[in-house]
N, CA, C and O atoms as a GROMACS GRO file, in nm:
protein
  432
    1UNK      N    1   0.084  -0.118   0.000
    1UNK     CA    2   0.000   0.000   0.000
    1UNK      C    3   0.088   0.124   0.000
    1UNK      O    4   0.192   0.154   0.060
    2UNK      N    5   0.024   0.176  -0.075
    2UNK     CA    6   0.136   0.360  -0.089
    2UNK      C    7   0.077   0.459  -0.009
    2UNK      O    8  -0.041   0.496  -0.004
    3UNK      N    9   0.165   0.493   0.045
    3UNK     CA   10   0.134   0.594   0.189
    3UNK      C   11   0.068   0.726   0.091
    3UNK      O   12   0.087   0.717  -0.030
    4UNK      N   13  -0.002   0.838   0.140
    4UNK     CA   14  -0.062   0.951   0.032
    4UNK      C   15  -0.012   1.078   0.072
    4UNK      O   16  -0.074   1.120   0.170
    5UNK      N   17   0.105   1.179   0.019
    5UNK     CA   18   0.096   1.226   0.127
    5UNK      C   19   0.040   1.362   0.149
    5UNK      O   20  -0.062   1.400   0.091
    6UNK      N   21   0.099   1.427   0.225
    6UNK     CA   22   0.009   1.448   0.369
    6UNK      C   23  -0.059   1.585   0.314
    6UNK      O   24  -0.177   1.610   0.336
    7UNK      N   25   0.019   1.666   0.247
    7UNK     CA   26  -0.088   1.771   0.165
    7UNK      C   27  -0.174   1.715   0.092
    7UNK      O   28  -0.275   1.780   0.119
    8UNK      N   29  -0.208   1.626   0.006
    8UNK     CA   30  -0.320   1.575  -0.030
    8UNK      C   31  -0.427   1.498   0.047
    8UNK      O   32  -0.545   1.494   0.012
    9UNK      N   33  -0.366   1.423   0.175
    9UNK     CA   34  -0.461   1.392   0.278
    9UNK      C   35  -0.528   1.498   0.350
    9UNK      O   36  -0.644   1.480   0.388
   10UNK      N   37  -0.441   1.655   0.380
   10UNK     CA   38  -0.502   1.774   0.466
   10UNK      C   39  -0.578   1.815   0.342
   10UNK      O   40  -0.689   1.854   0.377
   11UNK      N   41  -0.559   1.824   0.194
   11UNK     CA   42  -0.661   1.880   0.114
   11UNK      C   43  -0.812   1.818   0.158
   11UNK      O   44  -0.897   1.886   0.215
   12UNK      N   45  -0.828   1.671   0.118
   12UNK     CA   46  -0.937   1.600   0.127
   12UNK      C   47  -1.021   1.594   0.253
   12UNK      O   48  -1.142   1.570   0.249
   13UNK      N   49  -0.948   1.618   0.372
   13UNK     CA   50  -0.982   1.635   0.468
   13UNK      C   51  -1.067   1.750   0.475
   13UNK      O   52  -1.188   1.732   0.461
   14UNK      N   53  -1.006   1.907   0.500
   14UNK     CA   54  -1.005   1.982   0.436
   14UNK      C   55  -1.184   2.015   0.377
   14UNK      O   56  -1.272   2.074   0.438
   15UNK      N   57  -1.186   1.982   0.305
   15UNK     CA   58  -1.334   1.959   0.176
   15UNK      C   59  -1.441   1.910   0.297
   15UNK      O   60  -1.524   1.983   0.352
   16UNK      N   61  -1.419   1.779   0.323
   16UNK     CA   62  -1.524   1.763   0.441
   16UNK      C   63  -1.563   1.826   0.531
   16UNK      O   64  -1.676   1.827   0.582
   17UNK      N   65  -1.453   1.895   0.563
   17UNK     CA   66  -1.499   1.965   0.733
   17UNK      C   67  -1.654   2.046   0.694
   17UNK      O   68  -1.709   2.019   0.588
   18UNK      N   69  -1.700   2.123   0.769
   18UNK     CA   70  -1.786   2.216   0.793
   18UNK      C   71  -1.728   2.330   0.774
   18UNK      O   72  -1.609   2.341   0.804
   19UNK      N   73  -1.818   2.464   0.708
   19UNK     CA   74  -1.756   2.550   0.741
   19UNK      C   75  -1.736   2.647   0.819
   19UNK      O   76  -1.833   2.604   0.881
   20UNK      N   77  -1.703   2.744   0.881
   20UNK     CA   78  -1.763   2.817   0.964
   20UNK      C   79  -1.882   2.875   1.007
   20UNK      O   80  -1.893   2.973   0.934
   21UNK      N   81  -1.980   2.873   1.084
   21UNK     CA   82  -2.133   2.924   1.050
   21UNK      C   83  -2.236   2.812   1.024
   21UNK      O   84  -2.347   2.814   1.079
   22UNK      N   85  -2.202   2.726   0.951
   22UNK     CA   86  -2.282   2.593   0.944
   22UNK      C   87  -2.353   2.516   1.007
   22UNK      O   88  -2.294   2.425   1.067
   23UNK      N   89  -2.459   2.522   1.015
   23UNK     CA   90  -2.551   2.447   1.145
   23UNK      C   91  -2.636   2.344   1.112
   23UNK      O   92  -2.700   2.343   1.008
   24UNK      N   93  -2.641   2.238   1.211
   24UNK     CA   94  -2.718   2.145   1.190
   24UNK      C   95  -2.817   2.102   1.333
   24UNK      O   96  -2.810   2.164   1.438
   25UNK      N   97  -2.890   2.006   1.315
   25UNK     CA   98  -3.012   1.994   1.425
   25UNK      C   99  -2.929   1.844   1.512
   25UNK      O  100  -2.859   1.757   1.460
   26UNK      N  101  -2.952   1.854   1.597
   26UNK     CA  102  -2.979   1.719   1.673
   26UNK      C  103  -3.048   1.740   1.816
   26UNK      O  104  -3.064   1.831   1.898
   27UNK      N  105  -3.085   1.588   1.796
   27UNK     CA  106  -3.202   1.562   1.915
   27UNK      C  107  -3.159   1.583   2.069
   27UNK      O  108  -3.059   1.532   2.118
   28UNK      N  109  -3.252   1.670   2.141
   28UNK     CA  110  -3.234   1.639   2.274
   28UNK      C  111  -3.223   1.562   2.343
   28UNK      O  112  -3.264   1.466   2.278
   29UNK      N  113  -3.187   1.513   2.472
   29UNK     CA  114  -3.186   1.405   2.557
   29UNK      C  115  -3.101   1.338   2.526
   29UNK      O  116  -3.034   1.332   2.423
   30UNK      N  117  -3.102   1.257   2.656
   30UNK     CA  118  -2.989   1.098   2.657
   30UNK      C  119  -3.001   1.028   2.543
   30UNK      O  120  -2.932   0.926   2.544
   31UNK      N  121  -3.069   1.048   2.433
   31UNK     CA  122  -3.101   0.890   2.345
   31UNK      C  123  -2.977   0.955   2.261
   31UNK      O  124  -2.962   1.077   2.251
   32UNK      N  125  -2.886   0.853   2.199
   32UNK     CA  126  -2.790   0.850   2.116
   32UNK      C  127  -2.862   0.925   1.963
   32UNK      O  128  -2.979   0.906   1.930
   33UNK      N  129  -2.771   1.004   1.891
   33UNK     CA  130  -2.862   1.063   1.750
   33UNK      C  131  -2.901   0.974   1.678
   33UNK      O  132  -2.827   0.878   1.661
   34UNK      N  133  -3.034   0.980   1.610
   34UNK     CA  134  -3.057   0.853   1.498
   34UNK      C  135  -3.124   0.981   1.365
   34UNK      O  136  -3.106   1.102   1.352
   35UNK      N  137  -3.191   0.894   1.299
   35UNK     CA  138  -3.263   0.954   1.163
   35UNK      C  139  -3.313   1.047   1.235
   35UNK      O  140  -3.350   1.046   1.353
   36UNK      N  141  -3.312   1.182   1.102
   36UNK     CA  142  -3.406   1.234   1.172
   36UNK      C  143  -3.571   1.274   1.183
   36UNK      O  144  -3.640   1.352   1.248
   37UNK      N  145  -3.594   1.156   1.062
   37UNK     CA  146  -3.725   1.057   1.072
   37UNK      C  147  -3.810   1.006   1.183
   37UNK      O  148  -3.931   0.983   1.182
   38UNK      N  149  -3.698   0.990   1.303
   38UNK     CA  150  -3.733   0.924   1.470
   38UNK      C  151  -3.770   1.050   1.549
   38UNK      O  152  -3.723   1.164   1.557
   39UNK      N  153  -3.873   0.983   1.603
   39UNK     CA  154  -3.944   1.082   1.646
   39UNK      C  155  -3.940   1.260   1.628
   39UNK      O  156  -3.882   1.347   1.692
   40UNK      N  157  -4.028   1.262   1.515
   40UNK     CA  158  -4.040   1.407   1.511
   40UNK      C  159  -4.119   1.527   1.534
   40UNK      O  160  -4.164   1.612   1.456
   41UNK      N  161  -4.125   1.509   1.683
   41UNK     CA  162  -4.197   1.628   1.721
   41UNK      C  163  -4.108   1.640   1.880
   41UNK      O  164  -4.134   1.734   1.955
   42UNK      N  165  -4.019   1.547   1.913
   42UNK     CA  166  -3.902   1.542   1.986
   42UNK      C  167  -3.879   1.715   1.954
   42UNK      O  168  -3.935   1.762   1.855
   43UNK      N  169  -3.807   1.792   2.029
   43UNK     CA  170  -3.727   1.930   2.044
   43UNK      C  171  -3.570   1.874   2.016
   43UNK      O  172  -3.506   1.790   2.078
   44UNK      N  173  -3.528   1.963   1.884
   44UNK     CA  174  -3.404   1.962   1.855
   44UNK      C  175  -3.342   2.044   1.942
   44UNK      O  176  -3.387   2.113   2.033
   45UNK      N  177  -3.183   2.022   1.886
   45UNK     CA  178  -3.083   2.126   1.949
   45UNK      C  179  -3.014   2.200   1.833
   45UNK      O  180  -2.938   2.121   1.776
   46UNK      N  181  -3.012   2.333   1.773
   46UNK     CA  182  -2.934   2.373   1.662
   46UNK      C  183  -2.785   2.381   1.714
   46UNK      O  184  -2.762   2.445   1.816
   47UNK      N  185  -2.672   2.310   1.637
   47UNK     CA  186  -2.527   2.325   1.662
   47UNK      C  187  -2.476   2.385   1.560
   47UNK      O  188  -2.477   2.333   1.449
   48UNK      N  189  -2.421   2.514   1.588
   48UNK     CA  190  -2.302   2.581   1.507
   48UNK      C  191  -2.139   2.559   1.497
   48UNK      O  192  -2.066   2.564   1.597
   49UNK      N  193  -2.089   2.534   1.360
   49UNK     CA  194  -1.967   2.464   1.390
   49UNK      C  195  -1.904   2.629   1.390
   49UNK      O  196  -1.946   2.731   1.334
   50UNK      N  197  -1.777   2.602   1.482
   50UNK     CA  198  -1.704   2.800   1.519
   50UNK      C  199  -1.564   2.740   1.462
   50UNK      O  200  -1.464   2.802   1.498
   51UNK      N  201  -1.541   2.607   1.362
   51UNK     CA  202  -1.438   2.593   1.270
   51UNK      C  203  -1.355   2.505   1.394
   51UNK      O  204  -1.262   2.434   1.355
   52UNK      N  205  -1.374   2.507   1.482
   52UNK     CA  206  -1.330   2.398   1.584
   52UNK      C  207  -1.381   2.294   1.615
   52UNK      O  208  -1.319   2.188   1.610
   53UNK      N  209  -1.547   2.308   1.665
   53UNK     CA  210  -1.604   2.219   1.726
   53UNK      C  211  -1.759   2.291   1.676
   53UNK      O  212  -1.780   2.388   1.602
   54UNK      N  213  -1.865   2.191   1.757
   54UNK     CA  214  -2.008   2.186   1.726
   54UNK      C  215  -2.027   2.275   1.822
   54UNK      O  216  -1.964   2.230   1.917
   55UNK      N  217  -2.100   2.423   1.868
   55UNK     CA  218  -2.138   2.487   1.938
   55UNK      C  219  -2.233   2.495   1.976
   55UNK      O  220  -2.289   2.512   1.868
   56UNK      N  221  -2.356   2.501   2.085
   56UNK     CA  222  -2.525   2.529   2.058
   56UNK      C  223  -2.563   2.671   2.021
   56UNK      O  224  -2.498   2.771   2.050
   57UNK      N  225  -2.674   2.668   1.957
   57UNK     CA  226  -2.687   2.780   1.902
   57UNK      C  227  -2.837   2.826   1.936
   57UNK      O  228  -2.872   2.944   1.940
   58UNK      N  229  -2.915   2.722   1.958
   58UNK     CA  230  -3.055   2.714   1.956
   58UNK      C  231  -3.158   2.648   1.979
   58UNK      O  232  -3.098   2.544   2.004
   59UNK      N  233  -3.261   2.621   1.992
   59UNK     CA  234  -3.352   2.469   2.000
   59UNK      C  235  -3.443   2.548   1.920
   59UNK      O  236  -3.456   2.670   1.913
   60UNK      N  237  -3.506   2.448   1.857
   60UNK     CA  238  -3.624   2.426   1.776
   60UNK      C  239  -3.693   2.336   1.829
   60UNK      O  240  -3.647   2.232   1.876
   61UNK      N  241  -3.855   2.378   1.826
   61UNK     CA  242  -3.987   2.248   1.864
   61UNK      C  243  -3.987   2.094   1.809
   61UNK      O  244  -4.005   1.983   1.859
   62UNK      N  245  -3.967   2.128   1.726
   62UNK     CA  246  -3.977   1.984   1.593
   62UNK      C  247  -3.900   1.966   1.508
   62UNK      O  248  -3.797   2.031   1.524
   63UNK      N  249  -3.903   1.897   1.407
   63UNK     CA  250  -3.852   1.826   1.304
   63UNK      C  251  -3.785   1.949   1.204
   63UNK      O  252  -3.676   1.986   1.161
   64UNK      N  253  -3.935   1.985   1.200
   64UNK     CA  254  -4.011   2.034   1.081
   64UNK      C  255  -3.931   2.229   1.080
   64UNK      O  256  -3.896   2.306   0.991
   65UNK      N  257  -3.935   2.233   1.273
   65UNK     CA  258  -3.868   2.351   1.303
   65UNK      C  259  -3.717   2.353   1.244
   65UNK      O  260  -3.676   2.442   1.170
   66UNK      N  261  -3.658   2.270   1.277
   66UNK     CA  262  -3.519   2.268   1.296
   66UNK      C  263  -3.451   2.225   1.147
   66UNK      O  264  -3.331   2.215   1.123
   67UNK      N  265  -3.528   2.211   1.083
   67UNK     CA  266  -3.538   2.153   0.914
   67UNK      C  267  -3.489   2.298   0.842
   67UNK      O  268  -3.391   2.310   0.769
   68UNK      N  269  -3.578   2.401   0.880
   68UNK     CA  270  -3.627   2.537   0.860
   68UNK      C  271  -3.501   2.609   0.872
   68UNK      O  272  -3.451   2.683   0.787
   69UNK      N  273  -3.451   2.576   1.002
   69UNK     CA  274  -3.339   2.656   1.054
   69UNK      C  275  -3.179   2.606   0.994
   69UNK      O  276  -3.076   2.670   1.015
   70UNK      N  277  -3.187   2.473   0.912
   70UNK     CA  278  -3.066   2.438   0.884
   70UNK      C  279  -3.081   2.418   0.750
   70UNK      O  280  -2.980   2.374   0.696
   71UNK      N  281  -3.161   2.433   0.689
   71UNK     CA  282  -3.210   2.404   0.531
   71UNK      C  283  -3.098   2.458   0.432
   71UNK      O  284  -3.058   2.394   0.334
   72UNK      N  285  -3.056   2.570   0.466
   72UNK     CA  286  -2.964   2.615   0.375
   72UNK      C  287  -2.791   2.522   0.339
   72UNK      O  288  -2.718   2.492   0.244
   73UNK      N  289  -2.800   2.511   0.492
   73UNK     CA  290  -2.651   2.434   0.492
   73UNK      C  291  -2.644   2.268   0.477
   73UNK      O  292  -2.536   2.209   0.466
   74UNK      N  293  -2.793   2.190   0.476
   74UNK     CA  294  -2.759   2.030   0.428
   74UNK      C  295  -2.750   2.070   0.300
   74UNK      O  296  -2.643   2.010   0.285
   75UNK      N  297  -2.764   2.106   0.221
   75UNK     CA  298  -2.709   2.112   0.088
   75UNK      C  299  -2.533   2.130   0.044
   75UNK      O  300  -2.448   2.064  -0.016
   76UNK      N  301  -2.539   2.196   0.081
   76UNK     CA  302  -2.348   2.255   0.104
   76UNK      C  303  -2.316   2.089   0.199
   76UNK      O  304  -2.234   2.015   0.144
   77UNK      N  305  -2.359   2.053   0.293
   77UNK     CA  306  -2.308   1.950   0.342
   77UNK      C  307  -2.338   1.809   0.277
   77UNK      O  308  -2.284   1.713   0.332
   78UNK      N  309  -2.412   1.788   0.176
   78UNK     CA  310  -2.464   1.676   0.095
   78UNK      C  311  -2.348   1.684  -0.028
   78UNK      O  312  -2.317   1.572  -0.071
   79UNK      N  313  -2.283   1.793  -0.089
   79UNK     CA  314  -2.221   1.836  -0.203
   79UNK      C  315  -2.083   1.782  -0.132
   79UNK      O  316  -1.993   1.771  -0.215
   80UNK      N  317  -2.045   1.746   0.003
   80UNK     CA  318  -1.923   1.757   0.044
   80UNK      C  319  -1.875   1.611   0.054
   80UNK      O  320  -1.754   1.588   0.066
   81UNK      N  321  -1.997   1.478   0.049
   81UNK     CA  322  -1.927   1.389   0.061
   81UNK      C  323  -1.934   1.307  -0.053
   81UNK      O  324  -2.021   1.295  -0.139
   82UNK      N  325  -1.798   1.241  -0.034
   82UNK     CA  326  -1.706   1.205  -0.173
   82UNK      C  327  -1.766   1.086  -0.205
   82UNK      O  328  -1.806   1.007  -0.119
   83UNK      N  329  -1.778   1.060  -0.376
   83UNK     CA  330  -1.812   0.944  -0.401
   83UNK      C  331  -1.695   0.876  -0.497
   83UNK      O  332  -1.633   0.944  -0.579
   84UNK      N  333  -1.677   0.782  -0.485
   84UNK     CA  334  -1.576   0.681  -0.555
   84UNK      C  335  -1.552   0.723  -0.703
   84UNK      O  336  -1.644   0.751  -0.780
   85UNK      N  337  -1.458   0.724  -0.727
   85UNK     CA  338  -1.488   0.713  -0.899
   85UNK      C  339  -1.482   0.638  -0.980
   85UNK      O  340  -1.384   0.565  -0.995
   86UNK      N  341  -1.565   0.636  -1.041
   86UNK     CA  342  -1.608   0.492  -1.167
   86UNK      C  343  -1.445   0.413  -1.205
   86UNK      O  344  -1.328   0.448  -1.220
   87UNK      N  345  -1.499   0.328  -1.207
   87UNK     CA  346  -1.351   0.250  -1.265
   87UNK      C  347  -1.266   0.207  -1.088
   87UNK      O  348  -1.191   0.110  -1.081
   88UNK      N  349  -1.288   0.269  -1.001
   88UNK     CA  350  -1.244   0.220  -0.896
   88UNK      C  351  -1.298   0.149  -0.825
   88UNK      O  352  -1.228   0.095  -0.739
   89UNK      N  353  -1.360   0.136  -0.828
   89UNK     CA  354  -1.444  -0.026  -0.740
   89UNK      C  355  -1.400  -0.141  -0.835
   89UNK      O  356  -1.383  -0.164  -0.955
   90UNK      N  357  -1.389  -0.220  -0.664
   90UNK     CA  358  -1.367  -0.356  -0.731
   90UNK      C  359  -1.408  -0.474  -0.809
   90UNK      O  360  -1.496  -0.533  -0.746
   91UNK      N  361  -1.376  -0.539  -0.932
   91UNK     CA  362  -1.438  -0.594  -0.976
   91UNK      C  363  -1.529  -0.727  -0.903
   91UNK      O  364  -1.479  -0.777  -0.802
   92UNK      N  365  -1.600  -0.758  -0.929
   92UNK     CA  366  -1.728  -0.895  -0.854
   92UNK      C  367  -1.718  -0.999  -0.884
   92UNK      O  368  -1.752  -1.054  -0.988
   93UNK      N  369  -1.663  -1.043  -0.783
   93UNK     CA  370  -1.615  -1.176  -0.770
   93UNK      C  371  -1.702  -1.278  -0.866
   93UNK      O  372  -1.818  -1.244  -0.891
   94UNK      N  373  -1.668  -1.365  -0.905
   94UNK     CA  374  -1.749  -1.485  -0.953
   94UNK      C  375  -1.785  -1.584  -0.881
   94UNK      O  376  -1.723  -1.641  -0.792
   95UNK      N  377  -1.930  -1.612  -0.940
   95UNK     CA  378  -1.965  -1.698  -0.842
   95UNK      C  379  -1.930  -1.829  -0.823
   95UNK      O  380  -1.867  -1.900  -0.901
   96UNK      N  381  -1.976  -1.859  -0.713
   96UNK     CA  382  -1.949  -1.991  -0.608
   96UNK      C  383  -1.932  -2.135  -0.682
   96UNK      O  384  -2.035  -2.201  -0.672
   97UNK      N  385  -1.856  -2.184  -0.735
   97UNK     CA  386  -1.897  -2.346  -0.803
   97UNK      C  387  -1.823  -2.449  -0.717
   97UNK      O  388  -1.721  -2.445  -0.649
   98UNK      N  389  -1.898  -2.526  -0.740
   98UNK     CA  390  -1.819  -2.642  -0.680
   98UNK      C  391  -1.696  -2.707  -0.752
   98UNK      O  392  -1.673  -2.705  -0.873
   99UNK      N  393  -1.631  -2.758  -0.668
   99UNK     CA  394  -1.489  -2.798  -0.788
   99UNK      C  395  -1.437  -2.932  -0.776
   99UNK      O  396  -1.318  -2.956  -0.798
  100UNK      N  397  -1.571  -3.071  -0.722
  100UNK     CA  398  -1.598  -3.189  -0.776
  100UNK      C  399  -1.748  -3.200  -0.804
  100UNK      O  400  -1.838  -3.178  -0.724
  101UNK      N  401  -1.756  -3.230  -0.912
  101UNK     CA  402  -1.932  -3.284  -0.969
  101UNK      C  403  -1.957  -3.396  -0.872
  101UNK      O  404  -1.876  -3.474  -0.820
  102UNK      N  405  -2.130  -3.383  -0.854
  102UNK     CA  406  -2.139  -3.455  -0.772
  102UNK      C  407  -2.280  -3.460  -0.802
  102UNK      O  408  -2.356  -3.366  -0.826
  103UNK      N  409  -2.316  -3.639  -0.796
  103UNK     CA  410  -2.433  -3.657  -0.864
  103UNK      C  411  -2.540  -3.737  -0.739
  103UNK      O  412  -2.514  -3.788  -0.630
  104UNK      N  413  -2.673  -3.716  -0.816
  104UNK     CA  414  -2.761  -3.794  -0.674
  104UNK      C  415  -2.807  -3.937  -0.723
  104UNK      O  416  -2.866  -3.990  -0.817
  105UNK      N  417  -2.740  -3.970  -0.590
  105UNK     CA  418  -2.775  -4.145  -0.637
  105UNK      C  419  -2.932  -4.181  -0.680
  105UNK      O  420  -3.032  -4.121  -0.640
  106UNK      N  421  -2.928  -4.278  -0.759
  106UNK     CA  422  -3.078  -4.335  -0.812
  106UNK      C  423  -3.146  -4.368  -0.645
  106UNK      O  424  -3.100  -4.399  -0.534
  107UNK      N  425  -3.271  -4.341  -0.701
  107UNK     CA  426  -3.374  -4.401  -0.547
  107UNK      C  427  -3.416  -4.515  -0.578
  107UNK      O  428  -3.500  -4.563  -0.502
  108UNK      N  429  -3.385  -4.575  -0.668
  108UNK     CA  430  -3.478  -4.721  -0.694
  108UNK      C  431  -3.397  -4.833  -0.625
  108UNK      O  432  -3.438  -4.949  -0.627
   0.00000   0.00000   0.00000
């Protein structure tokens, strides 16, 4: 394996982050984050990234609230993650055969 280096790893990196100002919703309470399909009328939390870390910024009632309040930036954050490029995935394996024939005895 060939090591990549490290200005092209901080570029790519880099691209992902968030940018300054960027906010997104997550759920209140102890429950770990899931979709944000799950329960939606739950009270979000708006987090602002300050280019360091996730900051709070706000709560919203619902889903539907906090949708409102971050709408601008899942887009910019949907555009940011990388997809493979054609020709790089691996080719698919062939399938499974057996490698002695093997026959079923007569029932008579």
């Amino acid at each position: 394996m060939e090591d990549e280096p490290l200005e092209e790893w901080a570029a790519r990196r880099e691209e992902r982050r968030p940018a300054p100002g960027e906010r997104r919703a997550v759920p209140l309470g102890g429950q770990p984050e899931q979709g944000a399909h799950v329960d939606p009328d739950t009270p979000r939390g708006i987090q602002e990234w300050d280019g360091h870390q996730w900051t709070p910024a706000g709560v919203a009632e619902d889903r539907e609230a906090a949708a409102d309040e971050t709408r601008q930036d899942t887009a910019a954050r949907a555009e940011r993650v990388p997809l493979p490029p054609f020709g790089k995935l691996p080719p698919m394996p062939e399938p499974w055969r057996p490698t002695q024939q093997w026959h079923r005895p007569d029932a008579s």
